[in-house]
C-alpha positions in Angstrom: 198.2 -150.8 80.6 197.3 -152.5 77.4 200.3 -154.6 75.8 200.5 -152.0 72.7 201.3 -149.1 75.0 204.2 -151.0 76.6 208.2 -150.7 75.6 209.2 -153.1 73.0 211.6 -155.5 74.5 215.4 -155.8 73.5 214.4 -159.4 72.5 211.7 -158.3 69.9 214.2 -156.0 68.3 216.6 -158.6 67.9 214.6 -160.6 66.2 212.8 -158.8 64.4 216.5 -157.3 62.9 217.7 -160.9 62.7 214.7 -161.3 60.7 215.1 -158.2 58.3 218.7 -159.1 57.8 217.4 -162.1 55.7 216.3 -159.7 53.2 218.1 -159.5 50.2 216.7 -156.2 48.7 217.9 -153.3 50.6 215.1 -150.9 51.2 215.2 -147.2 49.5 212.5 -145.4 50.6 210.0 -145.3 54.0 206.9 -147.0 52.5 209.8 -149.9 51.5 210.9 -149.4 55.2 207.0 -150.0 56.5 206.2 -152.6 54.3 209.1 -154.9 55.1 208.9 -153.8 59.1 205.1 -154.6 59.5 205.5 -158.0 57.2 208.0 -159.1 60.0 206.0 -157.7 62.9 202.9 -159.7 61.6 204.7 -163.0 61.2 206.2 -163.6 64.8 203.8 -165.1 67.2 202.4 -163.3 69.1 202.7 -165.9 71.9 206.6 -165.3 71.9 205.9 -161.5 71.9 203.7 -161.7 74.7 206.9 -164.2 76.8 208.6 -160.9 76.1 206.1 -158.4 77.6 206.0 -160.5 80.6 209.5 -160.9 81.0 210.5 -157.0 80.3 207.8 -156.4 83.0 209.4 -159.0 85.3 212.9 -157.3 85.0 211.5 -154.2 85.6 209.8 -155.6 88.8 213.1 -156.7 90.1 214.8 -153.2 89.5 212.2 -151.3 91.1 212.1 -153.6 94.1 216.0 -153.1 94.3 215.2 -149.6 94.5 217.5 -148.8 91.1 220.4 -151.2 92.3 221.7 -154.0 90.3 219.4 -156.4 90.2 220.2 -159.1 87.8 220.5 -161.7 90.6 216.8 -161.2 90.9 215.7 -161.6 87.6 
């Protein structure tokens, strides 16, 4: 599966909100929306986006492997 087609991790979100909360101007319209969404998508690394990938993929190792059971202790 190519990295693209994988679920954005809970991590990415936050920062990419953490990031658009730094914005002043409030966005009014959906090509505003894009505009400031892919401006924060292209500045973080993609190094720390790809820790993410690997570590959503890890977690949902463990929970499969607990067959659906808690499984934080394995994570």
């Amino acid at each position: 599966m190519h990295q693209t087609d994988m679920p954005m991790d809970y991590h990415v979100w936050g920062a990419m909100l953490e990031r658009y909360q730094r914005y002043t101007t409030k966005m009014t319209n959906i090509a505003q929306w894009k505009t400031v969404l892919l401006t924060i998508w292209n500045d973080l690394l993609e190094e720390w986006i790809d820790k993410a990938i690997v570590s959503f993929c890890n977690r949902l190792r463990s929970f499969v492997a607990a067959a659906g059971e808690h499984s934080e202790h394995c994570v």
